[in-house]
N, C-alpha and C positions, 0 to 999 in steps of 0.2 A: 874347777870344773870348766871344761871348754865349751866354747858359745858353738862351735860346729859339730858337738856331740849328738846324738839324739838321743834322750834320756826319754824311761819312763817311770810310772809314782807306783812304788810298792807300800805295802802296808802288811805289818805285822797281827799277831794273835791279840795282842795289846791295842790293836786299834792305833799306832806311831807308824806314821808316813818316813819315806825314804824316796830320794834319788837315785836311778840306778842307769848307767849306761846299757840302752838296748840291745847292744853288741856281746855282753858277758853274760853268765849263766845268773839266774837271782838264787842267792844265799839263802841257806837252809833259815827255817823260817820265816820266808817273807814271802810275797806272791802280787803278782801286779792288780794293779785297779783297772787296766784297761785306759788307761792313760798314756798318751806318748806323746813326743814332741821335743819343742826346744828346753831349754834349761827355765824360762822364765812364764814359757806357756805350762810347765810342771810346778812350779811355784805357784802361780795362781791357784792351778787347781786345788793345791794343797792349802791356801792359804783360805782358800773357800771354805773347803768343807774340812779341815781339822781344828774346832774351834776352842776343845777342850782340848789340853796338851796333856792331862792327868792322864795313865794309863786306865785302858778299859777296867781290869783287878781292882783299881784305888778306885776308881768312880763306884765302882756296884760296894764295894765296902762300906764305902760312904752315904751311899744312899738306901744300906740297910741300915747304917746305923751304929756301924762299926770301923769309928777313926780309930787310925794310930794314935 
């Protein structure tokens, strides 16, 4: 990833964050957060708020009650 890129933070139906260069179209299933910027001001962001790395599916399974 290049520092003079300007990236923005997508995120999936799973609730998993991605970088994505502002310039290119976002891949089917993803959608942005509204986030843009540098490469390290989109890290932060993500580092903030994705605190749980389990996808959204595993988290609710789990907290019905139904591990793998």
């Amino acid at each position: 990833m290049d520092e003079d890129i300007k990236y923005q933070v997508l995120i999936n139906d799973e609730e998993q964050y991605s970088l994505w260069p502002v310039d290119q179209d976002v891949p089917a299933g993803w959608r942005g957060t509204g986030t843009e910027g540098t490469k390290d001001h989109c890290m932060s962001y993500v580092d903030e708020v994705w605190t749980d790395m389990r996808p959204r599916s595993l988290r609710e399974r789990m907290a019905a009650g139904q591990q793998d």
